[in-house]
N, C-alpha and C positions, 0 to 999 in steps of 0.2 A: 597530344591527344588525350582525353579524359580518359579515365580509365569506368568500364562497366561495374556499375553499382549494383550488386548480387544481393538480395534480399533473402535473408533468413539461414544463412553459412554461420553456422559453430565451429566449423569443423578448418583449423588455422592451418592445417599442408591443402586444400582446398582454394585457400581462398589466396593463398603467396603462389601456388602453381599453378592458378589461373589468371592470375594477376589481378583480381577482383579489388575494388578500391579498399582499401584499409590505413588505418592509423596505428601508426607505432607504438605498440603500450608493451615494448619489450623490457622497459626501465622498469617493468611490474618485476620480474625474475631477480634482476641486479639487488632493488630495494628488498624485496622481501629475504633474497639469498642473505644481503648482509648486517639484518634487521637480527637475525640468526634467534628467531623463537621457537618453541620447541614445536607446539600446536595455535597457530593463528589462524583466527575465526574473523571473517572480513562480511559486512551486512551492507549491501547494497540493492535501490530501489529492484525488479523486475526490470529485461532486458536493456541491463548496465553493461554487459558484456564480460557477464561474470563467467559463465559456459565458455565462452571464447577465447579467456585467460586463461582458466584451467584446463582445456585443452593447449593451448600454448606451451604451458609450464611444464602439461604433461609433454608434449611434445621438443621440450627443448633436454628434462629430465632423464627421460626414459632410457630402458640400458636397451632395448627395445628397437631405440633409433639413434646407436652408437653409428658414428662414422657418418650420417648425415643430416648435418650441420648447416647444407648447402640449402636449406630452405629459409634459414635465417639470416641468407647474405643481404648485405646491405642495412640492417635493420640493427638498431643503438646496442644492443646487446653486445654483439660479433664484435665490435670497437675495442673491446679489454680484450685481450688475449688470455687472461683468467678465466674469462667466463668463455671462452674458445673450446677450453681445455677441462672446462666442468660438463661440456655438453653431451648427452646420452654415458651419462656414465654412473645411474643412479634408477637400482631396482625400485620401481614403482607400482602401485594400488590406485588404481583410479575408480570413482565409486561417484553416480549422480544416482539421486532420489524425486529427479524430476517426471517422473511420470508417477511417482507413488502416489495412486490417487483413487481415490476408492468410496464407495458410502458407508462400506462395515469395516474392523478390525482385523476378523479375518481375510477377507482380500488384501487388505494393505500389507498385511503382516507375508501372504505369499508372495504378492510384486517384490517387497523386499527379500525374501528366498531365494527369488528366481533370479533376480541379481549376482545374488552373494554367486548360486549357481553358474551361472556364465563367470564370475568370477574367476571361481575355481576349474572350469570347463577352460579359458582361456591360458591357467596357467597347468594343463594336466603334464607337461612334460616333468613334472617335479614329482609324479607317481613313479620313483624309482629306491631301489633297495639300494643305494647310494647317497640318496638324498632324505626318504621317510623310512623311519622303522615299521613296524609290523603294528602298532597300535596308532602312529599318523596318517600313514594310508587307512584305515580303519575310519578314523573322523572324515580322511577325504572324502571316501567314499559315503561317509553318512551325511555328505551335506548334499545327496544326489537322492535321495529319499527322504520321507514326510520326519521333518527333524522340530525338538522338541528348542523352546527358547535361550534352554543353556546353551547347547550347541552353535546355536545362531550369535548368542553372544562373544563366540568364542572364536568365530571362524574369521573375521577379518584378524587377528592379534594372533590365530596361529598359521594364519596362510603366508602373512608379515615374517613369522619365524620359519616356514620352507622355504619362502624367496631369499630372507636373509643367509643362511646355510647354504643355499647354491650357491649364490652371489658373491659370498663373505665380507658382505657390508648391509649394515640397519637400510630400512625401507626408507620410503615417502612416501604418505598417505595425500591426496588429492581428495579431496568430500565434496560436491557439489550441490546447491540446494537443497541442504540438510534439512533447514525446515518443513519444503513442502508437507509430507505425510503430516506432520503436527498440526499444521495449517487446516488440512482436511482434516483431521481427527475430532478437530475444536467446533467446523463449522459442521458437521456431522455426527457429532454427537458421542465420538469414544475415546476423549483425549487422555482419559486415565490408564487406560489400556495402553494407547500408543505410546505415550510418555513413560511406562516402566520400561515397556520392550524397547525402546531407543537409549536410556539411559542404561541399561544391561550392556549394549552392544557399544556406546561411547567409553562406557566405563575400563574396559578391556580392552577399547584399540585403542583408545587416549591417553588414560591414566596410568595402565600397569603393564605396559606392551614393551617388555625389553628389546625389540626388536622394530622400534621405530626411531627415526633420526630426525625428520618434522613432520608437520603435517600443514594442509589448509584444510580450513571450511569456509564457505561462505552460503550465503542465505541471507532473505530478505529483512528476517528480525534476528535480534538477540535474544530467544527464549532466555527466561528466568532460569538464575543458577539453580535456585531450588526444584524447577522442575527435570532439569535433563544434565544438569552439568556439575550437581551436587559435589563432585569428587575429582573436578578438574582443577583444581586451586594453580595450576600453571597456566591456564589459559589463556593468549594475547587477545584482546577483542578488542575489533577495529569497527567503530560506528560509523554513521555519517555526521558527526560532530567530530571525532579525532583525527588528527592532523595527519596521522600517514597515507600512504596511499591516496593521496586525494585527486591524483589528476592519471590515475592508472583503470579507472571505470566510468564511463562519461567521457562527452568529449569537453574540452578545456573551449573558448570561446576564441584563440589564435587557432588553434585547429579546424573550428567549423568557418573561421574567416577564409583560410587557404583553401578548403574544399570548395567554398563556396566562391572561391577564385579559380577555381578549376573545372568549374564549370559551368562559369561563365554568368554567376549570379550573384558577383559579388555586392550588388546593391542591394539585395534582397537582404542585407543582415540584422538593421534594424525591428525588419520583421518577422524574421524568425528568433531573433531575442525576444522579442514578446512573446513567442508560442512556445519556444521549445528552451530556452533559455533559464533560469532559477533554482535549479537544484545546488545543494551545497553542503561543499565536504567540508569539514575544518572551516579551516578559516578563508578556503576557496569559493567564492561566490559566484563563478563564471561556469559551472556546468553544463553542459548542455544532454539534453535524452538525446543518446546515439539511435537508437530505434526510429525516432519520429524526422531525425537531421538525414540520416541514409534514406528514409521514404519519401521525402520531399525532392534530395538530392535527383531521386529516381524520378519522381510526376511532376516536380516542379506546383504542386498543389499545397496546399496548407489546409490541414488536416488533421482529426486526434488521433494517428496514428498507435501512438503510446498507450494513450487513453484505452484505445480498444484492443490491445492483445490479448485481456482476458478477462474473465469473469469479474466483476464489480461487486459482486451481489451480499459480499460480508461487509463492506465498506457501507452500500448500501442499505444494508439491514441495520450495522450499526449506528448509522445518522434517524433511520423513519422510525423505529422502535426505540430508539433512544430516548432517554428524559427530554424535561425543559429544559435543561442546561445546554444540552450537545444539541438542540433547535436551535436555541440564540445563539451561539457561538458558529455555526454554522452560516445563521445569516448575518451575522456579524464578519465573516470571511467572505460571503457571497457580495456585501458591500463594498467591499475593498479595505475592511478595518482589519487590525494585526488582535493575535490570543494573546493572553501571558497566562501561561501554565506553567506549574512543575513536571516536570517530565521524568521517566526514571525508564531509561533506554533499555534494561529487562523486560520485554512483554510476557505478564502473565496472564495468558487466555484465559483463566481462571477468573479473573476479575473485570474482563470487558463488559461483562452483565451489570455492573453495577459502579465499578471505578472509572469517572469519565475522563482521567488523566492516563489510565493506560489506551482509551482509544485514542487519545490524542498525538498518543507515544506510539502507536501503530497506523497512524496517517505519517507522520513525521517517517518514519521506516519506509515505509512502501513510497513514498517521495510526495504524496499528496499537499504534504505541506514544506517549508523552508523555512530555516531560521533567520531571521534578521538582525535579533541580537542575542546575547545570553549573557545573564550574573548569577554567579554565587553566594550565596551568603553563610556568609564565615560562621556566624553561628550555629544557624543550623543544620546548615552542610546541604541546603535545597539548590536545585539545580533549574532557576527560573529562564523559561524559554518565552523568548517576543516569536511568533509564528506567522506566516501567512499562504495565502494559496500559491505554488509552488510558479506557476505561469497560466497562462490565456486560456492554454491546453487543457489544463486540470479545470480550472475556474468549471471551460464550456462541458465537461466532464463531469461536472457534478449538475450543472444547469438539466441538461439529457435527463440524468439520472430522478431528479425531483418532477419532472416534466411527465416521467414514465409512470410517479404515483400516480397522476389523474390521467393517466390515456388508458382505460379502460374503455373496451367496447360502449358498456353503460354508464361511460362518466362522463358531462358534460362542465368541464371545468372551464373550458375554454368561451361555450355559451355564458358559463355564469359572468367573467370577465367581461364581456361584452355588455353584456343588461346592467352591471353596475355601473361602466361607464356610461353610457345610454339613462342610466337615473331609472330602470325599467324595475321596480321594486317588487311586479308581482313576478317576472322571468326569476330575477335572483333570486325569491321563495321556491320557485319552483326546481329551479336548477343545484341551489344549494343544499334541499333535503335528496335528489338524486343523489349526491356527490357525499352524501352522508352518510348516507344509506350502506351506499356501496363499496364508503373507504376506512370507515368509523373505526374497526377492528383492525384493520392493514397496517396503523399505525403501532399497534399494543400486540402483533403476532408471535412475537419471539417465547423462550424459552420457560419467562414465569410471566404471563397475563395479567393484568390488573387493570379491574371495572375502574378501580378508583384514576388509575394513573390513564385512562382512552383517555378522557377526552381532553387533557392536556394535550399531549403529542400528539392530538388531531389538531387540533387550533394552532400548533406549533409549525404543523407540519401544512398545513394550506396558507400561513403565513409566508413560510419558504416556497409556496408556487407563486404567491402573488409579487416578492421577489424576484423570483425569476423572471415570470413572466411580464412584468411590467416595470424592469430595470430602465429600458430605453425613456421610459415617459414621465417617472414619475422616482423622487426619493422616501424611501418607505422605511419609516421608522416605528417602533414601540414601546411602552413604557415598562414591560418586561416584568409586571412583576412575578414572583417563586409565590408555588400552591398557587394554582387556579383558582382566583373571586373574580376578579376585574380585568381586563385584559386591551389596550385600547390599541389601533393600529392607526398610522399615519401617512397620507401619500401626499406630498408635496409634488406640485405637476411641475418640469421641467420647461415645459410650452406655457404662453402664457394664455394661448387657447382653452386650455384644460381646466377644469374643476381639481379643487382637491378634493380628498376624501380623507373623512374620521372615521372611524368603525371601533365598537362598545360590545365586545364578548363577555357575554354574562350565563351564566349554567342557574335555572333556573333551582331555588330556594323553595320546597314545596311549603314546609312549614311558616313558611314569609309571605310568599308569592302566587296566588288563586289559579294564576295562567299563566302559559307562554304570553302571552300577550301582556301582563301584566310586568311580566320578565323583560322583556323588550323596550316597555316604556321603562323602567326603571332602568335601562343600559343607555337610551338617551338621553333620561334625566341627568346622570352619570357626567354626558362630556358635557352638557349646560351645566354643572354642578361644579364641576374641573377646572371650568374655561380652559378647553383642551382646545379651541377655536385659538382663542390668545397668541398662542406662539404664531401659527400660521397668517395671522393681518398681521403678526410683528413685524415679518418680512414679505407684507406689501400685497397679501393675497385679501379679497375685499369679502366681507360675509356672505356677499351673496353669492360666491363664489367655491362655498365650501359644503360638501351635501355631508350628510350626518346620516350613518347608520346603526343601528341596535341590531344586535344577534343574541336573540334566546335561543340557548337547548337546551334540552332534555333528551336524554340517551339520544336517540338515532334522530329525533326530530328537530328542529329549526326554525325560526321565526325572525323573520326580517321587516323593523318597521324603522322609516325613515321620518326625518325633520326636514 
């Protein structure tokens, strides 16, 4: 009999003493035990089953839950007798930052208090004149009142030193979700602030903590050494490019074969490798999203499960306000075509405003994207990554997401589509200054505005709806060129029913150009001037078969006139 698939259990004595389906990733403990690093920092997408390891760990760790063991019968670990005999016998610190989530500094900075608090509240039997002198009960107790940053920097590295003193052996630190707070800090507006008071409090329980024997972290990026890890020169950092750990978060593709034998859907595999299947660790290419594999497992639906457990909206913001660059390359992925970037797997939030290689290196992290190949070059020591969208999943994930710029109450983006197909020139005038109106600015919102840079990343960015929205009919290419003059867009129809279409964005030249109108004819004198038609009868499409349109603006307004 199948076993019941329980949706959304972190919590590993939970999910073995209810019998809830689960996969063995107890060869996490064995590896990492005999990899013997002091502080290893492990970056994996959003619900990889990284909570449910470190629970685990904690769970197998802990002095806590000496003597039983019996929840990890059966399970690869229990197989050594070694590791039998390592179980609950190691004072531990377990610490998640997953709910640090705040729009000021000050709230983030309490949610992390209130923690350290329970912290220390969970281990209060060590308030004893046996264990603290007279000035460490003193800090205990100051971390129960409104306590100042040294303090707080200080209270995991000395709580490490009462447990070790009880215990008479060095801790283990457990860190989960380290990054979050960063995360919020960046997209809210106080990551200078954040990033001292986390690098204070890593610096003391990482670096100079005589009373730690290892540690993990994990988290979805690798923040920059220079932002937070300045002083950790020991630190093991596990990406999703290195080879360790690679089949201990995520499911492996023999694993989601046998579940998907176990319940009775083993045919269904080919197509759940298309949806759920591309992530890639190392040099593993068989990944699969445990989140989207267990909710399917459960409805038997296909579904962006993955896709929607949370918030999109910096991914988001970083594609529609982004330059020309991260619009082409964007529908250069929406296409089905691969990136080649340098990548440099430090994300420094500092530089997403402006550096389009560290968004790239922050889609790559969060699993958006997957590598397909990668070279070095010896010379310069660059770390060239081949990219693409990661599955089906992501793909229809970012479709949604581009879809959501024009569904505005007052945006008719969808009528505009329609009257161009239709060949209806005066609807598309009227439908495309709505649609300009109302999205013009939406594109350029972010953190430093530029008149100059709208209306690129508007024309970039309604390139990317017609994209999406008319991937089934039609292949849509452009000539892309950097700095907005010219701009031509091309839909080759897949039916042989269909028109094609040419389209000539041109921003009208006052000191050149008397009118919009004057601006428009000059945009289709443009693709007659090009022979932008040319390629199109190359392969067999007949002129009279290709309708031709000009787009003049000027700020907010539009003019559409056709050949």
């Amino acid at each position: 009999m199948a076993r019941t698939v329980a949706i959304g259990y972190q919590d590993f004595e939970t999910i073995r003493q209810k019998e809830y389906f689960y996969i063995d990733k107890t060869n996490f403990i064995k590896e990492w035990w005999e990899n013997g690093d002091n502080v290893t920092l492990i970056t994996r997408p959003r619900r990889f089953g990284k909570t449910l390891n470190m629970n685990m760990l904690e769970r197998f760790l802990s002095i806590e839950y000496t003597g039983q063991g019996e929840i990890f019968k059966g399970l690869s670990i229990m197989k050594d007798e070694n590791y039998q005999k390592l179980q609950g016998t190691w004072p531990v610190i377990s610490l998640s930052f997953a709910d640090v989530k705040a729009n000021t500094f000050l709230i983030a900075k309490e949610k992390i208090c209130m923690l350290i608090r329970e912290l220390y509240n969970k281990h209060d039997y060590l308030q004893t004149k046996e264990t603290l002198n007279e000035q460490e009960q003193n800090f205990f107790r100051k971390i129960f009142e409104p306590v100042t940053d040294s303090v707080v920097s200080y209270s995991l590295k000395n709580l490490s030193g009462y447990l070790s003193r009880y215990y008479g052996k060095k801790v283990i630190i457990l860190f989960d979700e380290y990054d979050t707070p960063l995360y919020e800090a960046w997209v809210n507006g106080y990551w200078k602030e954040m990033a001292e008071f986390i690098r204070g409090l890593f610096n003391s329980t990482f670096k100079t903590n005589p009373y730690l024997e290892r540690a993990v972290m994990t988290g979805i990026t690798r923040i920059s050494k220079e932002s937070i890890f300045s002083d950790l020169n020991h630190l093991m950092v596990v990406t999703s490019t290195s080879e360790m750990y690679t089949d201990c978060f995520g499911f492996t593709e023999k694993e989601v074969s046998a579940a998907l034998r176990e319940y009775g859907m083993q045919e269904k595999l080919p197509l759940v490798k298309k949806w759920y299947d591309g992530f890639t660790f190392g040099s593993r290419k068989d990944v699969y999203n445990p989140w989207s594999i267990l909710n399917y497992l459960k409805t038997e639906k296909l579904a962006t499960y993955w896709a929607n457990t949370s918030s999109n909206h910096l991914v988001d913001q970083l594609i529609r306000e982004g330059n020309t660059k991260i619009k082409i390359s964007m529908e250069d992925l929406l296409n089905g075509k691969h990136l080649y970037k340098e990548i440099d797997e430090q994300i420094i939030f500092d530089q997403l405003d402006h550096d389009e290689n560290a968004i790239w290196s922050l889609f790559l992290a969060s699993g958006y994207l997957k590598v397909e190949n990668y070279t070095l070059n010896e010379d310069t020591g660059t770390d060239l990554y081949e990219l693409s969208l990661t599955n089906k999943e992501v793909q229809i994930m970012f479709q949604k997401m581009i879809r959501k710029w024009f569904s505005g109450t007052d945006i008719v983006y969808n009528d505009f589509i329609k009257a161009m197909l239709n060949n209806d020139v005066k609807s598309m005038n009227i439908y495309m200054n709505k649609i300009a109106l109302t999205t013009f600015s939406y594109f350029d919102s972010g953190r430093k505005p530029s008149e100059e840079a709208q209306p690129e990343r508007f024309y970039h960015g309604f390139v990317l709806g017609l994209v999406v929205e008319l991937a089934e009919r039609y292949n849509i290419t452009s000539n892309r060129e950097s700095g907005f003059g010219r701009y031509d867009v091309m839909l080759e129809p897949k039916r042989k029913d269909d028109f094609a279409v040419i389209m000539e964005f041109k921003v009208r030249e006052t000191e050149e150009e008397a009118s919009l109108e004057e601006t428009a004819n000059e945009a289709l004198e443009q693709i007659e001037r090009q022979k932008y038609a040319a390629s199109l009868e190359a392969r067999g499409i007949a002129a009279a078969k290709i309708r031709k349109y000009g787009f003049a603006f000027e700020g907010k307004k539009v003019l559409i006139r056709s050949s």
